[in-house]
C-alpha positions as CSV (number, residue, x, y, z in Angstrom):
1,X,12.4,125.2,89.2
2,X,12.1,128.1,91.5
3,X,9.5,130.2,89.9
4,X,6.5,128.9,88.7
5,X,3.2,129.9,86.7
6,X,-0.1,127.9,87.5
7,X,-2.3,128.6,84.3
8,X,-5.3,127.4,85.5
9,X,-7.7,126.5,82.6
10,X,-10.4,124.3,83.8
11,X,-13.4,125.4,85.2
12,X,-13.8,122.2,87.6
13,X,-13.7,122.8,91.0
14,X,-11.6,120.0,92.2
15,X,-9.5,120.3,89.4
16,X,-8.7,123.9,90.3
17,X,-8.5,123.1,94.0
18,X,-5.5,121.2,93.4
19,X,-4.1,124.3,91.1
20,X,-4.6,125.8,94.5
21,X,-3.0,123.1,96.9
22,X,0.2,123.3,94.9
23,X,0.8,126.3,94.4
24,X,0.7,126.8,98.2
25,X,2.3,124.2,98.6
26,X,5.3,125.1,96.4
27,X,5.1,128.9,98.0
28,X,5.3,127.5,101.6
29,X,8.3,126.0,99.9
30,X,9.9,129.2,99.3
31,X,9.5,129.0,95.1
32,X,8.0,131.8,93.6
33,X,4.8,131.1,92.3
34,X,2.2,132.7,90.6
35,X,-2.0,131.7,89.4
36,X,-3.6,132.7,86.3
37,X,-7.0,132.2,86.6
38,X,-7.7,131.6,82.4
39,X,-10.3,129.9,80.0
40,X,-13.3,128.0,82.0
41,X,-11.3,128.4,85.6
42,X,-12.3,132.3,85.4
43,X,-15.8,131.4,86.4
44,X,-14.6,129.9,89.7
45,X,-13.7,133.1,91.2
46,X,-17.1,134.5,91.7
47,X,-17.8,130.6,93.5
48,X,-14.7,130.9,95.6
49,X,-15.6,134.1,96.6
50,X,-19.1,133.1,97.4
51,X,-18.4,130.3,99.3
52,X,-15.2,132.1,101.2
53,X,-13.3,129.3,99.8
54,X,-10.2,128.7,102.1
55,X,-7.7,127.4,99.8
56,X,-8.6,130.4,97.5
57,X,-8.5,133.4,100.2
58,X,-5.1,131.9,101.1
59,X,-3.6,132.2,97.9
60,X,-4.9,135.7,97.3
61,X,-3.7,137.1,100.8
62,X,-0.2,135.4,100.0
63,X,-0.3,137.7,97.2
64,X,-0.1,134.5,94.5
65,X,-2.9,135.2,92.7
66,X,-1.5,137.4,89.0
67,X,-5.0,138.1,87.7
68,X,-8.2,136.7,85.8
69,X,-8.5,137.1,81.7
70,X,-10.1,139.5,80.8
71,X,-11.6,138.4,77.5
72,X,-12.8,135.1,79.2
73,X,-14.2,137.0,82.2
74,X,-16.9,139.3,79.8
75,X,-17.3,135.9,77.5
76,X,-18.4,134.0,79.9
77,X,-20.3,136.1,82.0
78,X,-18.3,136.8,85.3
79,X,-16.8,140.1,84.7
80,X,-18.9,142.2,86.7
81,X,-18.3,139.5,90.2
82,X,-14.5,139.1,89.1
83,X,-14.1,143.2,89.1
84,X,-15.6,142.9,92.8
85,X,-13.1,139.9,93.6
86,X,-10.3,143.0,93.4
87,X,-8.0,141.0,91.2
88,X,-6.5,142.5,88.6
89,X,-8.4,141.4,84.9
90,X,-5.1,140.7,82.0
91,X,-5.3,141.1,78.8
92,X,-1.6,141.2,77.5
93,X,-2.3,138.6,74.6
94,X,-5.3,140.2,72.3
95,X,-7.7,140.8,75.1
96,X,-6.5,137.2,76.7
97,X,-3.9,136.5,79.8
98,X,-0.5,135.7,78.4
99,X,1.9,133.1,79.3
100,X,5.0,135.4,77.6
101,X,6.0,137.9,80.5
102,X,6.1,134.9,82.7
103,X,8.3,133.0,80.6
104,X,10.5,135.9,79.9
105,X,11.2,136.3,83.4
106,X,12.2,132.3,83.6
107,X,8.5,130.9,85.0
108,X,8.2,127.4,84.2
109,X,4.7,126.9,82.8
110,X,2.4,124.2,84.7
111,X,-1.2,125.0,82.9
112,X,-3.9,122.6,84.2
């Protein structure tokens, strides 16, 4: 398994910390890995920018961070602060962040 997709779903901190913690981990590692920031876990970014969260800055200077869903991002209110994050907003799957591409390319899936 040496490329991997975190599609993070959960809008819990401490769950999403550990999205974070592995997927560094795993990189440091030398796998390819990517984060989708999807569903509830889209509202975290404007808190991890807030708070200059460290686990969070280090994933998106490494470059490991593929984008936040769109859809979810104007549904649930965060659009305007993830825009000012400077992540790129997906919307490959009917306004939402697909899964496909990644599999295509032979990701192995890990949503939590």
């Amino acid at each position: 398994m040496d490329k991997i997709l975190f599609y993070g779903m959960t809008g819990e901190k401490m769950c999403f910390q550990h999205v974070l913690m592995n997927a560094l981990d795993l990189h440091a590692d030398g796998k390819n890995v990517q984060i989708i920031f999807e569903g509830a876990s889209v509202k975290l970014v404007p808190l991890f920018e807030q708070e200059q969260n460290a686990l969070y800055a280090k994933a998106k200077s490494s470059g490991l961070i593929a984008g936040v869903c769109l859809a979810c991002s104007k549904v649930l209110g965060v659009y305007d602060e993830v825009l000012k994050s400077g992540l790129s907003l997906l919307d490959d799957m009917n306004g939402h962040a697909g899964m496909k591409r990644y599999v295509n390319m032979g990701y192995s899936v890990i949503s939590m």
